[in-house]
OpenMM code with the backbone's topology and positions (N, CA, C; nanometers):
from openmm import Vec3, app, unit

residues = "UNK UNK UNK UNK UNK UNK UNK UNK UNK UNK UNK UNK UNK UNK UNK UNK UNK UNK UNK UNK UNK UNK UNK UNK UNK UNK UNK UNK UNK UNK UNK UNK UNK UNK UNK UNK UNK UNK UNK UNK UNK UNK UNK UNK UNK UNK UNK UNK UNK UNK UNK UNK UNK UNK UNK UNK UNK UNK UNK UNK UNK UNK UNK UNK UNK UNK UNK UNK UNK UNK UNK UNK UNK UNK UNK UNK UNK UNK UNK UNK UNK UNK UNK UNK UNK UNK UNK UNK UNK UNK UNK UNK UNK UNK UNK UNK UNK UNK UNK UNK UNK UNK UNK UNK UNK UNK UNK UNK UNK UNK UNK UNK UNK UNK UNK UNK UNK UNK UNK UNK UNK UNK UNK UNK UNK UNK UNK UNK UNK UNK UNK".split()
positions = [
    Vec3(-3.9648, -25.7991, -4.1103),
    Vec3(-3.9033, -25.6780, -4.1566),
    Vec3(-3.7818, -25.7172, -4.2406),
    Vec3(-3.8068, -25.6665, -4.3589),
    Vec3(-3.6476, -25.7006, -4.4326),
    Vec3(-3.5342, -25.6308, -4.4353),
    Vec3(-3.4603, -25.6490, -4.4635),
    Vec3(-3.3083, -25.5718, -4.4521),
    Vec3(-3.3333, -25.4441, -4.4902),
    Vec3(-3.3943, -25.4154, -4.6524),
    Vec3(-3.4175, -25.2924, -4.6901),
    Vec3(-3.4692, -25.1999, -4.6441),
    Vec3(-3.6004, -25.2547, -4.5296),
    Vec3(-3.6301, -25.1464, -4.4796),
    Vec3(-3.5572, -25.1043, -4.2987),
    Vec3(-3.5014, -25.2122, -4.2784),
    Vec3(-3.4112, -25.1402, -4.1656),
    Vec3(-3.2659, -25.0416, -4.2119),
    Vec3(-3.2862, -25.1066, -4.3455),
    Vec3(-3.1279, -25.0025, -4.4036),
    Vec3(-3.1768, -24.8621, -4.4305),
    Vec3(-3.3115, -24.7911, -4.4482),
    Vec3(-3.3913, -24.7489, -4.4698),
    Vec3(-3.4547, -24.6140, -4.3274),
    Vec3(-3.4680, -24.6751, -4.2812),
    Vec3(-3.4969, -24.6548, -4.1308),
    Vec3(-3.3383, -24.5979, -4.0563),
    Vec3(-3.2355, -24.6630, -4.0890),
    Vec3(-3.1340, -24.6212, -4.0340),
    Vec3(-3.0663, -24.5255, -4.0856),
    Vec3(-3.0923, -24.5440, -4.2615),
    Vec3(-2.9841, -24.3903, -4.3013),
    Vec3(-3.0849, -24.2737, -4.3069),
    Vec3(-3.2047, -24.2722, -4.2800),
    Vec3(-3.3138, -24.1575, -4.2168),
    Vec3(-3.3253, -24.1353, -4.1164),
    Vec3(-3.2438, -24.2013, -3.9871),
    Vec3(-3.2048, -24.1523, -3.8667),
    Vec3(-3.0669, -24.0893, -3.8421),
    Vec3(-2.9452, -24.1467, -3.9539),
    Vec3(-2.8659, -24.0831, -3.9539),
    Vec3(-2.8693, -23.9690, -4.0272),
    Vec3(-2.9552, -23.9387, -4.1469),
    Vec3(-2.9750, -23.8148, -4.2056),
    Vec3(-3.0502, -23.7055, -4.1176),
    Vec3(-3.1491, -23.7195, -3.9959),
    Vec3(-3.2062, -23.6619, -3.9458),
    Vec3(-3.1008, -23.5800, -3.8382),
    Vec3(-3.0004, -23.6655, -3.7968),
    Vec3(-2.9145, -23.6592, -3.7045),
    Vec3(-2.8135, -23.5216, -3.7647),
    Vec3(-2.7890, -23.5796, -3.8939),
    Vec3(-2.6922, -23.4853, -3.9544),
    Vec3(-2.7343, -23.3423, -4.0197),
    Vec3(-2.8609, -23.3379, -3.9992),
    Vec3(-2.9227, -23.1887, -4.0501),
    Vec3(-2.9418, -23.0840, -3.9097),
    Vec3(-2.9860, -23.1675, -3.7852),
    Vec3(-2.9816, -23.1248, -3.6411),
    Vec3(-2.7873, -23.0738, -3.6321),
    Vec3(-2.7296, -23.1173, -3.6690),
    Vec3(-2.5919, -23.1232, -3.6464),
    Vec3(-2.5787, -22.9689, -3.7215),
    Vec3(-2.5729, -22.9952, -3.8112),
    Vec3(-2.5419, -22.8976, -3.9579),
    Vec3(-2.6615, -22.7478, -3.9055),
    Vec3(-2.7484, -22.8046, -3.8822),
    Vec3(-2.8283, -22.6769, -3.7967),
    Vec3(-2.7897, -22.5962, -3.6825),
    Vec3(-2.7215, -22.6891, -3.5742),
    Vec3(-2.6413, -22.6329, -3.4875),
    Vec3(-2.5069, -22.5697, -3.4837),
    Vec3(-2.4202, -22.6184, -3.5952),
    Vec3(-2.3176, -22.5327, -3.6422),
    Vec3(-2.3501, -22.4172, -3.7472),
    Vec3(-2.4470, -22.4217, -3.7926),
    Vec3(-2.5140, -22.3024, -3.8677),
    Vec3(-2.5435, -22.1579, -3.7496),
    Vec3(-2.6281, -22.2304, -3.6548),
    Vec3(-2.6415, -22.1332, -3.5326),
    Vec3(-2.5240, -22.0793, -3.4892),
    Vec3(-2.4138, -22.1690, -3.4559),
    Vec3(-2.2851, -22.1219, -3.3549),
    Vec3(-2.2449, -22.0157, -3.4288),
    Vec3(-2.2034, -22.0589, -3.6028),
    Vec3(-2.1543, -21.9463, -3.6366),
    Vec3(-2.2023, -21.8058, -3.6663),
    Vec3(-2.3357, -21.8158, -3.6416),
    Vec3(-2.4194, -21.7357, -3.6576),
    Vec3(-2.4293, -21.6237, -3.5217),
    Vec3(-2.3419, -21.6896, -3.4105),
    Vec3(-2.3807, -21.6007, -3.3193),
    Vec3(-2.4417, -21.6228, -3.1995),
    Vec3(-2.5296, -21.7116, -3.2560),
    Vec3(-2.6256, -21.7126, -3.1619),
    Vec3(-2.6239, -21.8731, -3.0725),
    Vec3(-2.4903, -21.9242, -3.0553),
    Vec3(-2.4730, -21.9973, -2.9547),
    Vec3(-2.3991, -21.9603, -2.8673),
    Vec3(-2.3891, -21.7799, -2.8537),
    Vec3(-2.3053, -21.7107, -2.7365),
    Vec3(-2.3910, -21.5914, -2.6632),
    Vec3(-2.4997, -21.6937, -2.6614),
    Vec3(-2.6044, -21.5665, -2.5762),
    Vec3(-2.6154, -21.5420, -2.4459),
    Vec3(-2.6185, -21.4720, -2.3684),
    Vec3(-2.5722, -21.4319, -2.1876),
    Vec3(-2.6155, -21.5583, -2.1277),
    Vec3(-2.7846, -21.5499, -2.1277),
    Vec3(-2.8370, -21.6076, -2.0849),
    Vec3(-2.7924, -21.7932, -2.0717),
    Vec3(-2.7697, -21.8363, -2.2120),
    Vec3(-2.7020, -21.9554, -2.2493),
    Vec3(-2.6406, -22.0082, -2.1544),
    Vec3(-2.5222, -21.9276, -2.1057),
    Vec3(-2.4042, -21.9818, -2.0094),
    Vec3(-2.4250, -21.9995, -1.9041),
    Vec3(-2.5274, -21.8929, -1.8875),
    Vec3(-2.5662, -21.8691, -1.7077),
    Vec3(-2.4888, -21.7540, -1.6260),
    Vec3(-2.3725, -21.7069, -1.6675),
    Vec3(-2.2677, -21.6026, -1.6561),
    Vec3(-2.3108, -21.4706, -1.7354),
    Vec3(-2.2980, -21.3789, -1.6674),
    Vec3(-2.2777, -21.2532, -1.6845),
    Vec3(-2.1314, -21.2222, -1.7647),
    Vec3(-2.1883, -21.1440, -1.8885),
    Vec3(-2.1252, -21.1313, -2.0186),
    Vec3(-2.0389, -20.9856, -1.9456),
    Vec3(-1.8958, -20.9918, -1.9683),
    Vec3(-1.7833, -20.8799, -1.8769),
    Vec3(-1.8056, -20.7911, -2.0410),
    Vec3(-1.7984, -20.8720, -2.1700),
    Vec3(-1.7358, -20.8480, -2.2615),
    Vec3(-1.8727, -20.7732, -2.3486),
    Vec3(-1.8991, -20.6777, -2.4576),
    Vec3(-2.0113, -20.6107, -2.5356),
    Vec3(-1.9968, -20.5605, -2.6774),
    Vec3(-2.0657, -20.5022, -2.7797),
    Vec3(-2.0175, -20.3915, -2.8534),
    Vec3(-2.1858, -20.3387, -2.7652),
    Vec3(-2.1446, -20.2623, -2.7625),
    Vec3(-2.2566, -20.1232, -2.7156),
    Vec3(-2.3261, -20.0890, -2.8462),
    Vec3(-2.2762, -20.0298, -2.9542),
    Vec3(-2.2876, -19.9648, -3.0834),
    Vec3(-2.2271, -19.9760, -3.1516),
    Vec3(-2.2430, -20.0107, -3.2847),
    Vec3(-2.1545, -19.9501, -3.4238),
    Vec3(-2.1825, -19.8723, -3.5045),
    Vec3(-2.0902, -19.7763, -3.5806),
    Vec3(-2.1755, -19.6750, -3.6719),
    Vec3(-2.0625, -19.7043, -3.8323),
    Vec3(-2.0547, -19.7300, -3.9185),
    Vec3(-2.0276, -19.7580, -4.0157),
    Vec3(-1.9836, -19.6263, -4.0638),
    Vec3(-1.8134, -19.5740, -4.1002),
    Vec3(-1.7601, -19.4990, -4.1454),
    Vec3(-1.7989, -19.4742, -4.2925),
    Vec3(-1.7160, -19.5982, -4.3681),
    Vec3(-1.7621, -19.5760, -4.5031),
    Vec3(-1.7673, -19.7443, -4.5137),
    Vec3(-1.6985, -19.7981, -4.6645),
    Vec3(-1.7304, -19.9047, -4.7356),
    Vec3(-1.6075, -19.9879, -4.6157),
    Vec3(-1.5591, -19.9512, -4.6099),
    Vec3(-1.3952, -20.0763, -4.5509),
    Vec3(-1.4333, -20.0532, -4.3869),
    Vec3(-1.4444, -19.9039, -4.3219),
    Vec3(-1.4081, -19.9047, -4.1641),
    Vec3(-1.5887, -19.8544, -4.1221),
    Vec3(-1.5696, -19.8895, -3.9829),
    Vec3(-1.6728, -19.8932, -3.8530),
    Vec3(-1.6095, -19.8019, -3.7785),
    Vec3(-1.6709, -19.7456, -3.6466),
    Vec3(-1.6689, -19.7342, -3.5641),
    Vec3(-1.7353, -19.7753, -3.4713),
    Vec3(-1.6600, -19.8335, -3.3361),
    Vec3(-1.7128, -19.9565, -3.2934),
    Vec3(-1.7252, -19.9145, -3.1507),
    Vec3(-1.8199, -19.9088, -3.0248),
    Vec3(-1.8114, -19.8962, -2.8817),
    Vec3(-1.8348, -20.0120, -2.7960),
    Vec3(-1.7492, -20.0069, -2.7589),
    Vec3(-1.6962, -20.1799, -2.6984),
    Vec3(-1.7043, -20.0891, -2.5386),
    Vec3(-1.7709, -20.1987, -2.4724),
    Vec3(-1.7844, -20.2111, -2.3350),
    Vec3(-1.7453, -20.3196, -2.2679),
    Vec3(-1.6857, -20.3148, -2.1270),
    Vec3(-1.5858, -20.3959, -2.0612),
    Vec3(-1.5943, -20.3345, -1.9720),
    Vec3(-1.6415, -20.4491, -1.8430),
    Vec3(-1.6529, -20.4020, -1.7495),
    Vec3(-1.7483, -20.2718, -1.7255),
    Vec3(-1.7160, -20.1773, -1.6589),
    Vec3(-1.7826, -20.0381, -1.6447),
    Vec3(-1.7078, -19.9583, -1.7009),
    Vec3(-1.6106, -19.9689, -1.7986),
    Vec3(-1.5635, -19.8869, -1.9200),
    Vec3(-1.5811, -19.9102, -2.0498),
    Vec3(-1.6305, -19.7892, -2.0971),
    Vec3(-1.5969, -19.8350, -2.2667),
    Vec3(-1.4785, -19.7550, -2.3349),
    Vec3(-1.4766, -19.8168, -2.4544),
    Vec3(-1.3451, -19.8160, -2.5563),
    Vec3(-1.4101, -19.7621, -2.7050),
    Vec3(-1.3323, -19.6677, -2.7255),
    Vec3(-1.4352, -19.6235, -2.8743),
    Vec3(-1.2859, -19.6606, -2.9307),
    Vec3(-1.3402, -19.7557, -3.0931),
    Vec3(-1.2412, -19.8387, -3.1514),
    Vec3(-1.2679, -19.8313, -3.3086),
    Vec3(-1.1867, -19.8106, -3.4575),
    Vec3(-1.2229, -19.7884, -3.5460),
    Vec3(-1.1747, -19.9147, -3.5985),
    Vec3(-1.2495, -19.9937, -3.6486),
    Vec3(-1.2387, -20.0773, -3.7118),
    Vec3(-1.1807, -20.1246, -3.8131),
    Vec3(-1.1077, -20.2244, -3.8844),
    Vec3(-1.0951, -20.2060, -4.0597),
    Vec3(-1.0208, -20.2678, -4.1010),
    Vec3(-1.0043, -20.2858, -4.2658),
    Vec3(-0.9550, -20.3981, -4.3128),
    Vec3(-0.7447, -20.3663, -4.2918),
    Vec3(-0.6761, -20.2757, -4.2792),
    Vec3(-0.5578, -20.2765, -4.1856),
    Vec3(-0.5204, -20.2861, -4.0673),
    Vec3(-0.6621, -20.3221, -4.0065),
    Vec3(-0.6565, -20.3458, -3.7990),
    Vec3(-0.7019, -20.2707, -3.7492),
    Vec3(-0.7028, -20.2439, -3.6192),
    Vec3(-0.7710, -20.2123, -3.5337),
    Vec3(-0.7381, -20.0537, -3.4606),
    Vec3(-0.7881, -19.9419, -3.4540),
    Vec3(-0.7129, -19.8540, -3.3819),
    Vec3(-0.7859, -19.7449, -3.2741),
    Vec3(-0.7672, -19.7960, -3.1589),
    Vec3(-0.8445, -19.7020, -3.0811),
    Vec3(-0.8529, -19.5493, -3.0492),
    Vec3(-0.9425, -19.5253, -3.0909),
    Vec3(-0.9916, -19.3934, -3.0817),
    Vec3(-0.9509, -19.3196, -2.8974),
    Vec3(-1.0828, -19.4042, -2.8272),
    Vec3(-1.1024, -19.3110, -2.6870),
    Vec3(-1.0641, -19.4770, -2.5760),
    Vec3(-1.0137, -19.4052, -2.5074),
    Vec3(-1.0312, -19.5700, -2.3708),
    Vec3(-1.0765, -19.5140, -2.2560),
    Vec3(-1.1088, -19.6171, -2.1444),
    Vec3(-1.1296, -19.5541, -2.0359),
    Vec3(-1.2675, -19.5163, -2.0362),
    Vec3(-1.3715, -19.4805, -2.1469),
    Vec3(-1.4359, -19.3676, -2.0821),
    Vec3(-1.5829, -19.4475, -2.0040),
    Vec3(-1.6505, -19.3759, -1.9320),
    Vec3(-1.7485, -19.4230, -1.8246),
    Vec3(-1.8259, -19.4666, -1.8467),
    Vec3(-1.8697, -19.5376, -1.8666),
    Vec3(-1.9991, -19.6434, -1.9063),
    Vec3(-2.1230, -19.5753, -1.8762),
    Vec3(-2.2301, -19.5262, -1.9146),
    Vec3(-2.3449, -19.4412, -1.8547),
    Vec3(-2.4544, -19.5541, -1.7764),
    Vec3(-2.5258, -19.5207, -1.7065),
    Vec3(-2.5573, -19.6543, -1.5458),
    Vec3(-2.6812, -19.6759, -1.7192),
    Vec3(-2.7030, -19.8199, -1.6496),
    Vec3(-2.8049, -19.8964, -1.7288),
    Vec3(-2.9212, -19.8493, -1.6457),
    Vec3(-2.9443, -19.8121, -1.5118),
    Vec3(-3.0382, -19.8365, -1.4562),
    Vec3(-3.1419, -19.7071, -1.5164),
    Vec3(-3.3312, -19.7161, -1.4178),
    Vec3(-3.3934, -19.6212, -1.5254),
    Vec3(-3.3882, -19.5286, -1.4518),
    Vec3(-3.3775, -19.4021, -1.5445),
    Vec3(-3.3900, -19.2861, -1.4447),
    Vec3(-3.5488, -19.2583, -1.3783),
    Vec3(-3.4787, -19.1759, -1.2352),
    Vec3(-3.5308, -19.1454, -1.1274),
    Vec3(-3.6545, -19.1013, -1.1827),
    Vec3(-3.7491, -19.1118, -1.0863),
    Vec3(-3.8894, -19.0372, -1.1682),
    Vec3(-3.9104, -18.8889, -1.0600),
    Vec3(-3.9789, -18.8625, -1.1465),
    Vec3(-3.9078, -18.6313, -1.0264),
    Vec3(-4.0164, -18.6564, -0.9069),
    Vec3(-4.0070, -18.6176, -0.8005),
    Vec3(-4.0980, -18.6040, -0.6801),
    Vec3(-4.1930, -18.5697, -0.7146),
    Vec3(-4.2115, -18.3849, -0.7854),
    Vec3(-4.3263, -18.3542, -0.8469),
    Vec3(-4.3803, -18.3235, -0.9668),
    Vec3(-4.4901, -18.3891, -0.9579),
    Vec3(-4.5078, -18.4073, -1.1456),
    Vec3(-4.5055, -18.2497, -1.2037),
    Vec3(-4.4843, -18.2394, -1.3243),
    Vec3(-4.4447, -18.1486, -1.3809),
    Vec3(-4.5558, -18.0957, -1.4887),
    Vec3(-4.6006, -17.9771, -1.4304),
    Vec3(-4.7487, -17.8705, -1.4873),
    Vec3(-4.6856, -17.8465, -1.6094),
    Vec3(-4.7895, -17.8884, -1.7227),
    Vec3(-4.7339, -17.8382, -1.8574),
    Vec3(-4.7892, -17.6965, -1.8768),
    Vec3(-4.9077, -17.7066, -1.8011),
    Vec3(-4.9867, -17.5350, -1.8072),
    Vec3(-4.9637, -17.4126, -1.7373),
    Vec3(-4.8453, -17.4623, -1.6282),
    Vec3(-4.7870, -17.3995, -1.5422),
    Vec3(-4.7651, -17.2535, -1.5754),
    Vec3(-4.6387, -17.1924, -1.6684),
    Vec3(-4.6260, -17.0794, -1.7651),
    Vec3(-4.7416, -17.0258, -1.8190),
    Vec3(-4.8851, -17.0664, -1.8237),
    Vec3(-4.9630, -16.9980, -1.8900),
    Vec3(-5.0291, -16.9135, -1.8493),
    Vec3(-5.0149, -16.8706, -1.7047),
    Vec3(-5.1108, -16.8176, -1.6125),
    Vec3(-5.0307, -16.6847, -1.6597),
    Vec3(-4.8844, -16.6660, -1.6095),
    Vec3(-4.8425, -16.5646, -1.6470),
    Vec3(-4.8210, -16.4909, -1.8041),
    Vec3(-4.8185, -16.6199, -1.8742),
    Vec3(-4.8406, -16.5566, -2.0135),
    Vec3(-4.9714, -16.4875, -2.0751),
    Vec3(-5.0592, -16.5392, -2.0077),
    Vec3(-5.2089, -16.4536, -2.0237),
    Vec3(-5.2377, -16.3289, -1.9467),
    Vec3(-5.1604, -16.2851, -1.8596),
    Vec3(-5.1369, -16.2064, -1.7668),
    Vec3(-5.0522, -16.0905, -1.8636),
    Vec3(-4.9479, -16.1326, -1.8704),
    Vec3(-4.8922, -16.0419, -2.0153),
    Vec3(-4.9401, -15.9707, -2.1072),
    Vec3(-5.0483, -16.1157, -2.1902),
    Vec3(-5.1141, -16.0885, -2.3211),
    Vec3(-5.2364, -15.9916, -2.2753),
    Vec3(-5.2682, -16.0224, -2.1365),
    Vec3(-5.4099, -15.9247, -2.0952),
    Vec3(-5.3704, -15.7710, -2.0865),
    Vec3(-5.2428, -15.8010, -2.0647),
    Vec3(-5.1948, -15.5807, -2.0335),
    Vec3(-5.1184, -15.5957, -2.1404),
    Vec3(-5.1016, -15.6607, -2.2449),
    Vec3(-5.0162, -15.5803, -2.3522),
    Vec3(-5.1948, -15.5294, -2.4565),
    Vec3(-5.3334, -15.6048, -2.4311),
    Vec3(-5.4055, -15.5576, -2.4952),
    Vec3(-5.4635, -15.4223, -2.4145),
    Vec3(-5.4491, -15.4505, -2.2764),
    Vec3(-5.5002, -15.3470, -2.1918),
    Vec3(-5.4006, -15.2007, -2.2521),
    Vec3(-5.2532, -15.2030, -2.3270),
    Vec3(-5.1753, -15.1070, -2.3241),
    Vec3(-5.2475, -15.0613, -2.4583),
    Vec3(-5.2269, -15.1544, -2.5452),
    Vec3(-5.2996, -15.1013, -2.7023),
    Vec3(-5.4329, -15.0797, -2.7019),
    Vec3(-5.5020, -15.0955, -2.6015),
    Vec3(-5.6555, -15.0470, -2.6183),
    Vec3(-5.7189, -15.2001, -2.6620),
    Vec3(-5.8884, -15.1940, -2.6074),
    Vec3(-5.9522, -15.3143, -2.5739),
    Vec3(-6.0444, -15.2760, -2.7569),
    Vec3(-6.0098, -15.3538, -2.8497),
    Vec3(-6.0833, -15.3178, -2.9317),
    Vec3(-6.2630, -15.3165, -2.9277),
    Vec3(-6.3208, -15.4034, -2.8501),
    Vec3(-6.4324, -15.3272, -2.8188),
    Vec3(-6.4676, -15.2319, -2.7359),
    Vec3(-6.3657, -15.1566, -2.6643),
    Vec3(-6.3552, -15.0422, -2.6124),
    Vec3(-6.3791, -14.9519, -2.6972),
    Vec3(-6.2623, -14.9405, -2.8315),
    Vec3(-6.2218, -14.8698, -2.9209),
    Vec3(-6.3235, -14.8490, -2.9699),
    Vec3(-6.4001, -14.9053, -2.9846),
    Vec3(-6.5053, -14.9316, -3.0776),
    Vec3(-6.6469, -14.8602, -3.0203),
    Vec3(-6.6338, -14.8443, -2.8973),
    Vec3(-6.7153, -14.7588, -2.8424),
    Vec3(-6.6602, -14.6364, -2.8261),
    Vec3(-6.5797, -14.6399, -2.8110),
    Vec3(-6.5480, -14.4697, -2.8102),
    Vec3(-6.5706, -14.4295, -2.9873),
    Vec3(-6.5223, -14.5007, -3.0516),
    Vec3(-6.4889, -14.4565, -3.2014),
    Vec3(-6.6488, -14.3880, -3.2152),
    Vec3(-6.7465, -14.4793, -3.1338),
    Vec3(-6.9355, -14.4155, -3.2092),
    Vec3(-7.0031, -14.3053, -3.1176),
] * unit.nanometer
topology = app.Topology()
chain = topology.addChain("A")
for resn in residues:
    res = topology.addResidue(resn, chain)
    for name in ("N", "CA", "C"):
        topology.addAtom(name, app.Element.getBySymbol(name[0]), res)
């Protein structure tokens, strides 16, 4: 093996090294080397939502703890709107004891529609009397 190709071999292990590198600081700043799961710890800290005012400010809902913070964002700083307010439960809602008749209302609505025709007359009634 000659020199050239171990010189060869080595600055293609250090180039390989340095794109893995440059890839991983690409990620961090990207975000995505601060994911819950990552740490193993339960994240205290959130944004819940943002809704974009105009071109410069946000509005931002930051969660902490079991409170959130409604916060307007922007290029003169920061200024909170609401604090304190209650975090709504993550968990899923309850499912109802009894399931719920969509046809339920119709019994009586046909009941209605049968004596409001019974009041105006049964047109094939009408129709016999009329001959």
């Amino acid at each position: 093996m000659a020199a050239s190709e171990i010189f060869r071999i080595l600055f293609g292990f250090i180039a390989v090294l340095g794109m893995i590198g440059a890839c991983a600081y690409a990620a961090r700043k990207a975000g995505l080397g601060s994911l819950p799961g990552a740490s193993g710890k339960k994240r205290r800290l959130a944004i819940s939502e943002t809704l974009p005012l105009d071109a410069r400010r946000r509005l931002a809902l930051v969660r902490c703890d079991d409170a959130e913070y409604l916060v307007i964002l922007g290029p003169a700083g920061e200024t909170l709107v609401a604090g304190g307010l209650e975090a709504p439960s993550r968990e899923a809602p309850a499912a109802a004891e009894e399931p719920v008749n969509p046809f339920a209302g119709l019994g009586s609505f046909a009941e209605k529609f049968r004596q409001a025709g019974l009041a105006q007359g049964n047109p094939a009634q009408r129709n016999k009397d009329a001959a």
